[in-house]
C-alpha positions as CSV (number, residue, x, y, z in Angstrom):
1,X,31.2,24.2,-7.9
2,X,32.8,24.3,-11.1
3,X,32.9,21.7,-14.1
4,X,35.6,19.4,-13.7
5,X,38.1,19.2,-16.5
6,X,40.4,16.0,-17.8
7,X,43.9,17.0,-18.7
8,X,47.0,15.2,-20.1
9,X,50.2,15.9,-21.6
10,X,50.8,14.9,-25.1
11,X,54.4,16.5,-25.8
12,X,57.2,16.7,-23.7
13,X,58.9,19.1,-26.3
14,X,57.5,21.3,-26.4
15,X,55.6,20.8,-23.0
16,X,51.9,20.8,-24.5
17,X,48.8,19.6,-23.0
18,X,45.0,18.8,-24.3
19,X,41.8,19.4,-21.6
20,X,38.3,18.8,-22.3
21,X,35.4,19.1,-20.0
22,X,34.0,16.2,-17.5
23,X,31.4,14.1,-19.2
24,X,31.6,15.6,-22.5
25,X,32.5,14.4,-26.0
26,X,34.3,16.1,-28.6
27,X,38.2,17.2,-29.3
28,X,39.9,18.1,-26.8
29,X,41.3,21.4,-26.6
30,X,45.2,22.0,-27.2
31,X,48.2,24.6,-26.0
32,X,50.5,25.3,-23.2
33,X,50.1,25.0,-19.9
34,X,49.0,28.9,-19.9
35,X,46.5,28.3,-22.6
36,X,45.0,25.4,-20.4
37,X,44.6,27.7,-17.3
38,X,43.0,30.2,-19.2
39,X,40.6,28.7,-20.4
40,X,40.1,26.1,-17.5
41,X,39.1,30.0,-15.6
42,X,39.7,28.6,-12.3
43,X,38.1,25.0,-12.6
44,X,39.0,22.1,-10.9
45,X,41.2,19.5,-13.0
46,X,42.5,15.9,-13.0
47,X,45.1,14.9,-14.6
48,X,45.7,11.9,-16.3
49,X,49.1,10.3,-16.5
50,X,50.4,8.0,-19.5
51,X,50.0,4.4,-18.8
52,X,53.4,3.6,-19.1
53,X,55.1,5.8,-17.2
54,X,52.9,4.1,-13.9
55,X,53.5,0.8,-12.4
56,X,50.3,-0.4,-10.6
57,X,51.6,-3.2,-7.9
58,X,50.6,-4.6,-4.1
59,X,52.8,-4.9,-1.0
60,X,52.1,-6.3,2.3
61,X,53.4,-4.5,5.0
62,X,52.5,-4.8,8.9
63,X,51.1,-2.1,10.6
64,X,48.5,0.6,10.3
65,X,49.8,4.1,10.9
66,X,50.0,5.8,7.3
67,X,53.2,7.3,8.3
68,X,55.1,3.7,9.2
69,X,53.1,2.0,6.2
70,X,54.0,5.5,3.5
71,X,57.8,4.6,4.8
72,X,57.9,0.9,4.5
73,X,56.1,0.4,1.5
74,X,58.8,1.3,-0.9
75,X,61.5,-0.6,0.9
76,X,59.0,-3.6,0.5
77,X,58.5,-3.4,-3.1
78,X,61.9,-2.1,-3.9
79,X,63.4,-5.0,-5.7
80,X,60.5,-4.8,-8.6
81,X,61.5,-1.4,-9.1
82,X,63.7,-0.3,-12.2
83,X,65.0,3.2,-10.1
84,X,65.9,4.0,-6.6
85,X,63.1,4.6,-4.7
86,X,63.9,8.2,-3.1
87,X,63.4,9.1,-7.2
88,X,60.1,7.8,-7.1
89,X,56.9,9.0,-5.9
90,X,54.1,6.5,-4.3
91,X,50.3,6.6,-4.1
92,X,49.1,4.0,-1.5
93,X,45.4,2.7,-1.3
94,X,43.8,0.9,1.7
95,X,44.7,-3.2,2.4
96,X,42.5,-5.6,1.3
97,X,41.2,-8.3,3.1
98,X,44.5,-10.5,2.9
99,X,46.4,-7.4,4.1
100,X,48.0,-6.6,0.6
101,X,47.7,-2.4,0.2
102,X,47.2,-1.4,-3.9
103,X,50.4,0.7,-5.0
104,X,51.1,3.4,-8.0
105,X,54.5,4.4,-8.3
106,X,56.0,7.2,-10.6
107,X,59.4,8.9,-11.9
108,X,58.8,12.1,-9.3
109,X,61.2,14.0,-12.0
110,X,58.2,13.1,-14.5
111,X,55.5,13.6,-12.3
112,X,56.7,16.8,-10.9
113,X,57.7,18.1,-15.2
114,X,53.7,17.6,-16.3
115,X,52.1,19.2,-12.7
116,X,54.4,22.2,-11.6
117,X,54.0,23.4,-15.0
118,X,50.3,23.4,-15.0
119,X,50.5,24.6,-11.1
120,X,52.5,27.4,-11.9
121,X,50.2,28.9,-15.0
122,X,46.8,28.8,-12.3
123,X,45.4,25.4,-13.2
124,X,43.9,24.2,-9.6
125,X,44.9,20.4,-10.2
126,X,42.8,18.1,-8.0
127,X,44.3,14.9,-8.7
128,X,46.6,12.8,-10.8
129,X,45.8,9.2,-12.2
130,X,47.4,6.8,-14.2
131,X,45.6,6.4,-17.5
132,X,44.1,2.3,-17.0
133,X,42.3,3.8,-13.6
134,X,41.1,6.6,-15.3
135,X,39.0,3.7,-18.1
136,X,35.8,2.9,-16.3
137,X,35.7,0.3,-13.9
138,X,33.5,-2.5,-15.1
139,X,34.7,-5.0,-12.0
140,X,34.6,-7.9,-12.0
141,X,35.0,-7.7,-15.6
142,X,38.3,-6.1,-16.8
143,X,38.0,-3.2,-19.1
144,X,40.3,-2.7,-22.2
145,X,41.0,0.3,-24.3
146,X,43.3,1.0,-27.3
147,X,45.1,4.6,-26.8
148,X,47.6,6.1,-28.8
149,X,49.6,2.5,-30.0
150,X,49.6,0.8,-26.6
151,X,46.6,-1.3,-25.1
152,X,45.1,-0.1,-21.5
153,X,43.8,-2.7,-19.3
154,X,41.5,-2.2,-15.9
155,X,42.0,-5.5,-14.1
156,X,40.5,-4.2,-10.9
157,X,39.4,-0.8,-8.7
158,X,42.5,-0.3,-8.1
159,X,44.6,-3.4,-10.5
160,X,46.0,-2.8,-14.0
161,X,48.6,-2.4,-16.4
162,X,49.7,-0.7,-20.0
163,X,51.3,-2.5,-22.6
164,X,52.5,-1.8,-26.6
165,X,50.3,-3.1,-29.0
166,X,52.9,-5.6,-30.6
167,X,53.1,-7.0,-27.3
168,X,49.3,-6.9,-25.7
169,X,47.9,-10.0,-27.1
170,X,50.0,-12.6,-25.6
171,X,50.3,-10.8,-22.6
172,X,46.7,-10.6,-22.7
173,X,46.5,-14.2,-23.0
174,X,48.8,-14.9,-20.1
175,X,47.2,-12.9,-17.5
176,X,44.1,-14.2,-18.8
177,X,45.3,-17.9,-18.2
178,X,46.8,-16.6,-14.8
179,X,43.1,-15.0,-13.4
180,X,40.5,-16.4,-15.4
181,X,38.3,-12.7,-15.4
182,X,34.2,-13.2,-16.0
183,X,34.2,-11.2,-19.2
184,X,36.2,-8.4,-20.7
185,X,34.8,-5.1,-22.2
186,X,36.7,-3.5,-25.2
187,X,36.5,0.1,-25.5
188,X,36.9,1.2,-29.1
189,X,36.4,4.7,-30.6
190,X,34.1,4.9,-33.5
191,X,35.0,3.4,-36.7
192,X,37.1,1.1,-35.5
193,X,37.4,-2.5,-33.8
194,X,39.1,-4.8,-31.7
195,X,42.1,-6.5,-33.2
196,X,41.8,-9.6,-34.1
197,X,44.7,-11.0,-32.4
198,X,43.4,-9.3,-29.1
199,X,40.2,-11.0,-29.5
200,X,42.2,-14.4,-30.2
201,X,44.2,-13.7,-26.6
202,X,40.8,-13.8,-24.9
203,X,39.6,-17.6,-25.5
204,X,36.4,-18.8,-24.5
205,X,36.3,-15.3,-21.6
206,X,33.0,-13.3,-22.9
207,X,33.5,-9.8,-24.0
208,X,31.5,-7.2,-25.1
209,X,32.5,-4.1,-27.3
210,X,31.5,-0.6,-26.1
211,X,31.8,2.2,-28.5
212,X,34.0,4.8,-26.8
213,X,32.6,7.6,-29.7
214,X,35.6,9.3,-29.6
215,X,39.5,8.1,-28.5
216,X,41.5,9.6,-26.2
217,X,41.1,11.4,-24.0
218,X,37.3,11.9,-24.2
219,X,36.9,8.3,-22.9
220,X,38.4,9.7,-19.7
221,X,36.4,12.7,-19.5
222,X,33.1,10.7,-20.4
223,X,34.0,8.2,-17.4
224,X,35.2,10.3,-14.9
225,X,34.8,9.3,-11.6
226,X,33.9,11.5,-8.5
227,X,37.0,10.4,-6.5
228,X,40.6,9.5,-7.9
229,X,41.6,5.9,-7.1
230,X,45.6,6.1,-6.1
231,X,45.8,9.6,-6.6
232,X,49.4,10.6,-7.2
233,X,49.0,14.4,-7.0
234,X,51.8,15.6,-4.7
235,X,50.0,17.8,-1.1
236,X,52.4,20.4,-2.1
237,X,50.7,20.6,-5.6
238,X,47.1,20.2,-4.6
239,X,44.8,22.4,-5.2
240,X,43.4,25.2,-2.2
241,X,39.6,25.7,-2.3
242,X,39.5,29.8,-1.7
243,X,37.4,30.0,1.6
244,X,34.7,33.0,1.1
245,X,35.5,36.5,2.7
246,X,33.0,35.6,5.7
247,X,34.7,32.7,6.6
248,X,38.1,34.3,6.5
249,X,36.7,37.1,9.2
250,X,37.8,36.4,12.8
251,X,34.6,36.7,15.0
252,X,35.0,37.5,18.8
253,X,34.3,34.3,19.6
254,X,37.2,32.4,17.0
255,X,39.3,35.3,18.8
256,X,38.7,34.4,22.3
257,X,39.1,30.6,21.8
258,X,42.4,31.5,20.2
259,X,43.7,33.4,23.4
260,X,42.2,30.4,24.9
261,X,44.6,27.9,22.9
262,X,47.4,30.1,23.3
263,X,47.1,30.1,27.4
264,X,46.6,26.4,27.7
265,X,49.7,25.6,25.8
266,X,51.7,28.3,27.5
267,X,50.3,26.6,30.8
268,X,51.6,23.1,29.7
269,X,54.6,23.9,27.4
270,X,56.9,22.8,30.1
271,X,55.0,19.1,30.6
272,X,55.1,18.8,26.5
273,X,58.8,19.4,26.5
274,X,59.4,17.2,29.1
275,X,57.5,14.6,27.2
276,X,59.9,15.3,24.3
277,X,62.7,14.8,26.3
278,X,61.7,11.4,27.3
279,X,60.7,10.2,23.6
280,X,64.1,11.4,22.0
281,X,65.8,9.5,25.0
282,X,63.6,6.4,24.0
283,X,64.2,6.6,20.9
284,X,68.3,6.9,20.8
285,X,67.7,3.8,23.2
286,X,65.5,1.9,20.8
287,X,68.1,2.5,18.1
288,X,71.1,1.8,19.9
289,X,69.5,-2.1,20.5
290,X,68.5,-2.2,16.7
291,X,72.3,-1.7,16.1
292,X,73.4,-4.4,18.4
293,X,70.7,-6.3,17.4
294,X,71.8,-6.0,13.7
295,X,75.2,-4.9,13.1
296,X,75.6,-4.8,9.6
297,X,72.4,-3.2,8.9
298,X,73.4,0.9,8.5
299,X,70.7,2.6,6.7
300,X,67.8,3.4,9.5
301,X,63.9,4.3,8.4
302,X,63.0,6.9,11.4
303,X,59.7,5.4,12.7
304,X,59.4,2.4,10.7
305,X,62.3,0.6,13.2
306,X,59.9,-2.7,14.1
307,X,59.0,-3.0,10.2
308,X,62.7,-3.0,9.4
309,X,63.5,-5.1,12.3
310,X,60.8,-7.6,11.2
311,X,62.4,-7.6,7.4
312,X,65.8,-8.1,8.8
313,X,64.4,-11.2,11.0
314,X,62.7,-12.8,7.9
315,X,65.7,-12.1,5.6
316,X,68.1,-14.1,8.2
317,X,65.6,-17.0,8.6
318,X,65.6,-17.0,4.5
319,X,69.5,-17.4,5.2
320,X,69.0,-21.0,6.2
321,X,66.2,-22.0,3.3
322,X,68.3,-24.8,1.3
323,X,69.7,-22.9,-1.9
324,X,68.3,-25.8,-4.3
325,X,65.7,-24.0,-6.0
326,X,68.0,-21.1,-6.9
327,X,70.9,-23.4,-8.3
328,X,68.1,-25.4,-10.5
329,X,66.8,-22.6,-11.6
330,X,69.9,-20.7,-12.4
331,X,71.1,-24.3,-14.4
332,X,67.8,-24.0,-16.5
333,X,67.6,-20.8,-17.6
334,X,71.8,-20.9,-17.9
335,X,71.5,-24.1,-20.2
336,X,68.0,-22.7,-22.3
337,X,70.3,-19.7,-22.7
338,X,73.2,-21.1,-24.7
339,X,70.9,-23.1,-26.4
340,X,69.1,-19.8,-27.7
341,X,72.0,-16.9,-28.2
342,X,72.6,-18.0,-32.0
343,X,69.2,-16.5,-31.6
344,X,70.5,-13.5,-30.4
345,X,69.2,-14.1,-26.4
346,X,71.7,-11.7,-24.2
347,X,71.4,-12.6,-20.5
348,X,70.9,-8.4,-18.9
349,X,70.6,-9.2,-15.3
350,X,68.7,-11.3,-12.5
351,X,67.6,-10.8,-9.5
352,X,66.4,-14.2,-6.7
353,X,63.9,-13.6,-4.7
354,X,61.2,-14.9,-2.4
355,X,61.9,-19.0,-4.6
356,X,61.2,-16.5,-8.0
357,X,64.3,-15.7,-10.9
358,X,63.5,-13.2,-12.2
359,X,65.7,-12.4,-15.6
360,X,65.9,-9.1,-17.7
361,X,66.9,-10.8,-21.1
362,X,67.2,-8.8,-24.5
363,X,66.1,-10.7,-28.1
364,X,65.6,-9.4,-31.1
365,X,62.1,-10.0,-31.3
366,X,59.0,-11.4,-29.0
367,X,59.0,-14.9,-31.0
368,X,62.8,-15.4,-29.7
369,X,61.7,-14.0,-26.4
370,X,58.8,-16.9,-26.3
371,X,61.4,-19.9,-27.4
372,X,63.8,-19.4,-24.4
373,X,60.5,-19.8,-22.4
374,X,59.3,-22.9,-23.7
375,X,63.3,-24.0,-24.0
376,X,63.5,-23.4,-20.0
377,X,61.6,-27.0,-19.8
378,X,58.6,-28.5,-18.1
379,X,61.1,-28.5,-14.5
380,X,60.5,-25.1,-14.7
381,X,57.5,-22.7,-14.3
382,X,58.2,-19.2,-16.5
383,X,55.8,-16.1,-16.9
384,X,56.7,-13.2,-19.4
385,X,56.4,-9.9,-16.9
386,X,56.9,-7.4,-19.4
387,X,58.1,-6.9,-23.3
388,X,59.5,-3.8,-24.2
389,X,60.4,-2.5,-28.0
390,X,63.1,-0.8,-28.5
391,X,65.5,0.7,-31.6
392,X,67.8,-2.7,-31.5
393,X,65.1,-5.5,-30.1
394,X,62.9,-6.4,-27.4
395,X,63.9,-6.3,-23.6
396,X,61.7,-9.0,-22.1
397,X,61.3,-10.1,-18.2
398,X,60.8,-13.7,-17.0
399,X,59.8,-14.5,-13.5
400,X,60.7,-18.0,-12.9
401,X,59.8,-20.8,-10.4
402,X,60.6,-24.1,-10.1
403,X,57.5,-26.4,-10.9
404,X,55.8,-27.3,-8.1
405,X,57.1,-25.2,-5.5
């Protein structure tokens, strides 16, 4: 088999990409997407994805058949995500032992820009990862790499996250706080070190500094593992292993067994459309007592019908939860929120959900961002989610709870 390769894309405009070699060090090699099947020749690749652009997450869902669970999933997880979901693409992992299943989700219009590219020039791409699952796993230890001015963190097989480096030490800190982790292992290239805050954000936790000899994406290639976790590589994009000339030959026997097939499903075609009959009149029957079972309800997942039916049961019990928590909470974050806008605090948008607020505020910086917090008041329980830079500020999410609840 050939040497696998580790490839990433490091421009947009102009689409560029580097590759280097499983478990080697070195610079990566540069150029298009035809440079990088060239000189690939053939070889299997997995492509790493940018930590940002992937949101690692969970979501419980009942049921086992990958088709119902592939088709719930998103609708489960829907309100933590920024896009609609048909313009995202989902990577699903097994449940764990309290049912909840791992989940990587995507922009597909990104995903699709980096791969089909790549596809198109003759590079047989294997898988796609995001960037904190390609870091090696050093569970139950979380690993933690520095990569091109954001900070990657491996919480987990399959658990992690990417954050800017203005931002990753109090993060850091919180999730630290949040999951007290045995021990933490930096990844650093050669020649340089862990920042200080960083180190500050991890307490009494034990770490340990690895030297990653080189940054980038030779850390990937060095760690490679043989299997993908979440892979996100669409079928349709998948590499084909070529079968060899002999096995493409049709022996007498192969043909025989074919005629073989081909007679027993002429001989029963008429019992299997029957049997289709039946299902589609089941099925029009099963629908039409979801619609009187639930009016209002007029968007339908084909096959997922008891999931949806089971969402729509537990949203109408929710109906009848007293309201209290939501009104508290929307009084504290409404009152810490005219206290702070001389700071410049601009309410974006909230969402309520599950006895969580969750707020999308924009400051102008992540101090202002950590006053509201502590101005929301001991009644209330408030977690940072994510801080983004941008040109005029810092766009912040706070998931909040009423304390005690």
């Amino acid at each position: 088999m050939s040497e696998r390769h580790v490839v990433r894309c490091f421009s947009r405009e102009p689409l560029q990409y580097e590759w280097l070699r499983a478990g080697t060090l070195g610079a990566p090699a540069t150029g298009s997407a035809a440079d990088c099947a060239a000189a690939l020749g053939g070889a299997p690749a997995v492509v790493v994805l940018d930590g940002s652009a992937v949101r690692l997450t969970g979501a419980r869902v009942p049921g086992r058949a990958a088709r119902v669970v592939a088709q719930a999933v998103p609708y489960a997880i829907e309100d933590e995500l920024a896009d609609d979901v048909e313009q995202l693409h989902f990577a699903i992992g097994a449940a764990d032992a309290g049912g909840v299943r791992p989940v990587a989700v995507v922009a597909r219009d990104l995903l699709h820009g980096i791969v089909e590219p790549l596809v198109a020039a003759g590079v047989a791409c294997e898988a796609a990862v995001a960037a904190m699952l390609a870091l090696p796993d050093c569970a139950p230890r979380w690993t933690v790499a520095f990569e091109r001015g954001c900070v990657l963190v491996r919480e987990g097989p399959a658990a992690g996250y990417a954050v800017e480096a203005p931002t990753a030490a109090r993060i850091l800190a919180r999730r630290i706080a949040d999951a007290s982790p045995p021990g933490i292992v930096f990844f650093a290239a050669r020649g340089e070190d862990v920042p200080a805050e960083v180190r500050a954000a991890c307490g009494g936790i034990a770490t340990e500094t690895q030297s990653a000899e080189a940054g980038g994406l030779a850390l990937f290639a060095l760690h490679l593992p043989d299997r993908a976790v979440l892979d996100l590589l669409p079928d349709a994009l998948r590499r084909r292993e070529q079968q060899p000339r002999s096995r493409r030959l049709y022996t007498a026997a192969a043909l025989i067994a074919g005629l073989a097939l081909v007679l027993h499903l002429a001989l029963t075609g008429y019992e299997v459309a029957s049997l289709k009959q039946r299902l589609g009149s089941l099925k029009a029957a099963e629908t039409a007592t979801f619609h009187r079972a639930f009016p209002a309800v007029q968007r339908l997942v084909e096959g997922a019908l008891r999931t949806q039916a089971e969402q729509e049961l537990a949203r109408l019990r929710d109906q009848h939860k007293p309201a209290a928590s939501f009104l508290d909470l929307l009084a504290a974050s409404g009152n810490a929120l005219g206290a702070q806008r001389a700071q410049g605090v601009n309410l974006r948008g909230f969402t309520f959900s599950d006895g969580y607020l969750t707020l999308r505020l924009d400051t102008p910086d992540v101090a202002v961002l950590e006053q509201y917090r502590q101005a929301l008041g001991a009644a209330v329980s408030a977690e940072v989610v994510s801080a983004e830079s941008g040109e005029h500020g810092v766009t912040g999410t706070l998931r909040l709870r009423a304390t005690g609840s």
